[in-house]
C-alpha positions in Angstrom: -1.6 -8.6 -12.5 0.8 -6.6 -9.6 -0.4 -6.0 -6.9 0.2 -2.8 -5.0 2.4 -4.6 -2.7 4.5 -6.2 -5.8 5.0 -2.9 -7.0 6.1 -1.5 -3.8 8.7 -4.9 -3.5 9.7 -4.3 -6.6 10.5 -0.5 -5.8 12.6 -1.4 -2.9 14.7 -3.9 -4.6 15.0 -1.6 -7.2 16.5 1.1 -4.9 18.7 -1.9 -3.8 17.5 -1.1 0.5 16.1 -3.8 2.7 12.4 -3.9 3.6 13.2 -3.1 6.9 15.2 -0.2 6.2 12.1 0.4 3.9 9.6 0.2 6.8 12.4 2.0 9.5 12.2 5.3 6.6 8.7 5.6 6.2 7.9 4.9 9.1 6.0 1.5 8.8 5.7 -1.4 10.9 7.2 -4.9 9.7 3.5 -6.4 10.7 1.7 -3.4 8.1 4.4 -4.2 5.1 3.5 -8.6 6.1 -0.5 -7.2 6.0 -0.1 -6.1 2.6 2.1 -9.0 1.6 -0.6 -11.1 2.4 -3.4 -8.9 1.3 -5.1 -8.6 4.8 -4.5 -4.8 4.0 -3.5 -2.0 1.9 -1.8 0.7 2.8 -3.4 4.1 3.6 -4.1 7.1 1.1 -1.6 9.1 3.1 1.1 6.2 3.3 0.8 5.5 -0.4 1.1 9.4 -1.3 4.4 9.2 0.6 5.5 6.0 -1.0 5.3 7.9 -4.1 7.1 10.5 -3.5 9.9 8.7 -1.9 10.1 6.6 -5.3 9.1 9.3 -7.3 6.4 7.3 -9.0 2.8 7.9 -10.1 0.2 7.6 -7.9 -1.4 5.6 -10.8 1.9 3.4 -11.2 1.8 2.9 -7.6 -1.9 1.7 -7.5 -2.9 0.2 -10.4 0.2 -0.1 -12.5 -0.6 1.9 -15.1 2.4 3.8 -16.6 2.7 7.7 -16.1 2.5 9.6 -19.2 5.7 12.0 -19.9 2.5 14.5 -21.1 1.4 14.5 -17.3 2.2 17.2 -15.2 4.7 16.0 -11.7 4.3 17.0 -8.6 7.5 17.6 -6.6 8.5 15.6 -3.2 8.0 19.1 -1.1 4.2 19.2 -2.5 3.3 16.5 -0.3 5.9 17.0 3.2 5.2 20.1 4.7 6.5 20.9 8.3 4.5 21.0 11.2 4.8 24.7 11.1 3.4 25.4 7.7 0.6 23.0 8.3 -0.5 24.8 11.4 0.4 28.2 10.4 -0.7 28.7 6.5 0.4 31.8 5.5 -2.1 34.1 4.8 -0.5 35.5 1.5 -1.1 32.1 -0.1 -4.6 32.6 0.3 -7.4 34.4 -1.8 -9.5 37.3 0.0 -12.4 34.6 -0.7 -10.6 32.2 1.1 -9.8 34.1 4.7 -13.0 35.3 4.1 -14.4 32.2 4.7 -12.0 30.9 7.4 -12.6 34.2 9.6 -16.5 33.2 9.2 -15.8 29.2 10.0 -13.5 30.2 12.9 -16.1 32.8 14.1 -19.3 29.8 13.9 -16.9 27.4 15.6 -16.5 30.6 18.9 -20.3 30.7 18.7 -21.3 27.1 18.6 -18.7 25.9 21.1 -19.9 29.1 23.7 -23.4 27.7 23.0 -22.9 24.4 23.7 -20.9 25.2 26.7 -23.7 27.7 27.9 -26.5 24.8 27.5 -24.4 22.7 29.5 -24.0 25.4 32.5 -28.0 25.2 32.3 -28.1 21.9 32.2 -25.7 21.4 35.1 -28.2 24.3 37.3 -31.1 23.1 36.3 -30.0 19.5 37.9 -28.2 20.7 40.6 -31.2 22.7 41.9 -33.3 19.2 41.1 -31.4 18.1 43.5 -31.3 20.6 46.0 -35.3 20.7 46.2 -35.5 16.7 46.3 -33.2 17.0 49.6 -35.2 19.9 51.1 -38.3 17.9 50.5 -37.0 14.4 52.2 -35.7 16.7 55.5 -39.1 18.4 55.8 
């Protein structure tokens, strides 16, 4: 049986690149891609997704060796890489009412809890500072 770093050797050969220009695209360390050679490690869910896609392989292929089906439905590369700016900035016309519903109540819980939690910290913070205060005015008196 492969192993998921067999497949991925066998992939880069395939493509006919090194394994350090392997490592240098995606963004891998030398040590990581020796890790998995040796089976200290395996590579993350996120670095495998991307592994994937640069081979356009299955998942499945990729993990377990099991063939994709021609019946299964692909995802494309662009599924998976999105730019910094569409991470941070999802547009709100890809999302249901239902859906920014529920963000504009998350966000709103996340104002409230934070402003609590920074509130019972002021008190905190008074509450020993005028400990503090009294134990002085008691040791001059």
């Amino acid at each position: 049986m492969q192993s998921i770093y067999e497949r991925i050797e066998h992939l880069i050969a395939e493509r006919g690149m090194t394994k350090k220009a392997f490592c240098q695209q995606l963004k891998i360390s030398t040590g990581n891609l020796g890790d998995w050679k040796r089976g200290k490690s395996i590579p993350s869910t996120n670095k495998l997704i991307e592994i994937a896609s640069f081979f356009d392989v299955s998942l499945d292929w990729l993990m377990i060796g099991r063939p994709s089906k021609e019946a299964m439905v692909r995802e494309k590369r662009e599924d998976y890489f999105f730019d910094v700016l569409r991470q941070l900035n999802c547009q709100e016309s890809e999302l249901s009412t239902v859906e920014q519903s529920f963000i504009s109540e998350y966000i709103e819980f996340t104002r409230y809890r934070k402003s609590k939690e920074s509130k019972d910290a002021g008190d905190y913070r008074y509450r020993a500072e005028n400990k503090s205060e009294n134990n002085s005015e008691g040791n001059e008196a």
